[in-house]
C-alpha positions as CSV (number, residue, x, y, z in Angstrom):
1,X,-16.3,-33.6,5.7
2,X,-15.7,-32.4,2.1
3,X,-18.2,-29.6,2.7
4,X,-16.2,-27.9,5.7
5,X,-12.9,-28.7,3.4
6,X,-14.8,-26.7,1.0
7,X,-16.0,-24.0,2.6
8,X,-12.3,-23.7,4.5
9,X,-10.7,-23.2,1.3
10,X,-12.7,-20.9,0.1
11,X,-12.5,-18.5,2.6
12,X,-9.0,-18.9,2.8
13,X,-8.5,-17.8,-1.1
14,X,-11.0,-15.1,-0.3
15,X,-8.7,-13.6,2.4
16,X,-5.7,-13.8,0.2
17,X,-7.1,-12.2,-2.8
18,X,-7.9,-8.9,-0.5
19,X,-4.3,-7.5,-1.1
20,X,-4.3,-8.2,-4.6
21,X,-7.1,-6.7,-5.4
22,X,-6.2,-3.8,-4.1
23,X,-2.4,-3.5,-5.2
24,X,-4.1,-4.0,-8.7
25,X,-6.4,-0.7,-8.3
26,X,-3.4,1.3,-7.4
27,X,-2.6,4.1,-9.7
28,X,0.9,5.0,-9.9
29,X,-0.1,8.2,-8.0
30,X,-1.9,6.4,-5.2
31,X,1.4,4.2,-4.9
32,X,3.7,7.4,-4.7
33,X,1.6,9.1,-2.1
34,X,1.6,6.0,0.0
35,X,5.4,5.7,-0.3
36,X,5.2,9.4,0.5
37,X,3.1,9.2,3.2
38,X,5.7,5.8,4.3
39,X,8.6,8.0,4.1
40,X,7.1,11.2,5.7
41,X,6.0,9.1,8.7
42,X,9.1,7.5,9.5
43,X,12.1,8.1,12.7
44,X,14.5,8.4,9.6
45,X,12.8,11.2,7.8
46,X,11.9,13.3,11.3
47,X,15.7,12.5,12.2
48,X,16.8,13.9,8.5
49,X,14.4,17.0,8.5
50,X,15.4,18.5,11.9
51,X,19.2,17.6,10.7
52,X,18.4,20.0,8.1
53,X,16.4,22.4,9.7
54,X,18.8,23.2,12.2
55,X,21.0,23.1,9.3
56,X,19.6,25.7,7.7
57,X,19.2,28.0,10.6
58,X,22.9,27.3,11.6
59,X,24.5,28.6,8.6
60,X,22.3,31.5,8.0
61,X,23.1,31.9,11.9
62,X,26.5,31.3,12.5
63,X,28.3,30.9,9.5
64,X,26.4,33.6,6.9
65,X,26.8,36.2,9.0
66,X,26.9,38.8,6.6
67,X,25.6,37.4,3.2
68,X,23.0,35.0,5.0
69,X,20.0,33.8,2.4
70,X,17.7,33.7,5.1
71,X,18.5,35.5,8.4
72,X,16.8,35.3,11.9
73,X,13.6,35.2,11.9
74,X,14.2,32.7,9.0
75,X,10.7,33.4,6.8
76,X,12.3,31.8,3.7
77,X,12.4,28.6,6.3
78,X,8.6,29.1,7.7
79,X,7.5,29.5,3.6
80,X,9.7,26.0,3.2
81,X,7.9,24.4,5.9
82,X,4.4,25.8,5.7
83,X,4.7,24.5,2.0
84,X,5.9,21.3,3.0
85,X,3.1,20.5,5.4
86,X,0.4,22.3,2.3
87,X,1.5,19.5,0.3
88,X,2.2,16.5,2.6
89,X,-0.8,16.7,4.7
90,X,-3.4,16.0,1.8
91,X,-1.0,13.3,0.4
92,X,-0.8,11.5,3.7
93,X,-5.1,11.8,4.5
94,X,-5.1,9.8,0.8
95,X,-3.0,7.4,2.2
96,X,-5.1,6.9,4.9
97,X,-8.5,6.9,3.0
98,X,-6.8,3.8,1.2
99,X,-5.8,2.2,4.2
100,X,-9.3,2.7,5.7
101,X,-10.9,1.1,2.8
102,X,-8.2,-1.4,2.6
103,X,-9.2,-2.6,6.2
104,X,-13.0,-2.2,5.4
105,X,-12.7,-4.9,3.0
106,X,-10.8,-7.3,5.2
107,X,-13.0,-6.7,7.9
108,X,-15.9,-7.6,5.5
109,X,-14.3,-10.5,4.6
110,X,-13.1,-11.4,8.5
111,X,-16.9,-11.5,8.9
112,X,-18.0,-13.2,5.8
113,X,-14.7,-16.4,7.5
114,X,-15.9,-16.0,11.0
115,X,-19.7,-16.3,10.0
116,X,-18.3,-19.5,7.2
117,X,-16.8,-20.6,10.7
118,X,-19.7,-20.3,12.7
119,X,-21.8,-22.2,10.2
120,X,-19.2,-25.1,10.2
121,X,-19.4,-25.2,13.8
122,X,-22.8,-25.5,13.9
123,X,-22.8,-28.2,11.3
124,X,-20.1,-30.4,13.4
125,X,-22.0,-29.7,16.3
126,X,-25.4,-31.2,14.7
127,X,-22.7,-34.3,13.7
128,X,-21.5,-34.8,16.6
129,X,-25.3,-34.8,18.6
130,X,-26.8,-37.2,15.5
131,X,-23.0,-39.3,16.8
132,X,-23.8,-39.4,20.2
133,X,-27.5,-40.1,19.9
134,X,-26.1,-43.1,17.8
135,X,-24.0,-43.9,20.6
136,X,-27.1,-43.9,23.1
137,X,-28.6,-46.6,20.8
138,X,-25.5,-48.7,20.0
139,X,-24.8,-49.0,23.9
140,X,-28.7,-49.5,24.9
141,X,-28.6,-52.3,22.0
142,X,-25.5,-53.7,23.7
143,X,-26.8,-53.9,27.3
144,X,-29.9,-55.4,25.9
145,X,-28.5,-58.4,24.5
């Protein structure tokens, strides 16, 4: 029993240590574009940026008539935007790269459990057959006497 005890700690400690490791490897970069890529995928930041893109094209619309900074077809807006996307876009596919190798390594590791696992299994199942074969004897014993 102290070897499955064994082996189910260890895999246990192996899984934890997974998110560790990798929050130790994290530049301070690799943190900021994942809190980018957080932000720039959220309700509250789609919510915020057509709040200000309608914004923008409402007082260069409506309310800057005459002295508008960037009137209809709002090109200062599409530069904004097509900038935006030049710089979020990469920062975002980084965030994802780490995430994919993030999972890669659990995954290695779910394997690496489930096959620990499989071995135990196979262990108690060798146990019990060795207990029952006992049982076999210990009853034919019985009957005999």
């Amino acid at each position: 029993m102290q070897v499955f005890e064994k082996e189910i700690k260890k895999a246990e400690q192996t899984l934890q240590k997974v998110d560790e490791i990798y929050r130790k490897d994290l530049r301070r970069l690799d943190k900021l574009s994942d809190k980018i890529a957080q932000i720039g995928g959220s309700w509250s930041f789609i919510l915020l940026f057509f709040v200000i893109l309608f914004s923008w094209m409402g007082i260069n619309t409506f309310m800057l008539v005459q002295k508008s900074f960037d009137p209809y077809p709002f090109i200062l807006l599409n530069l904004v935007l097509s900038c935006l996307a030049a710089i979020q876009a990469p920062i975002i596919l980084m965030s994802q790269n780490r995430a994919a190798k993030r999972d890669q390594a659990r995954a290695e590791l779910d394997l690496e459990k489930d096959l620990r696992d499989l071995k135990i299994d196979q262990q108690s199942h060798k146990i019990l057959l060795a207990m029952q074969k006992d049982m076999v004897k210990i009853k034919q014993k019985l009957k005999v006497k």
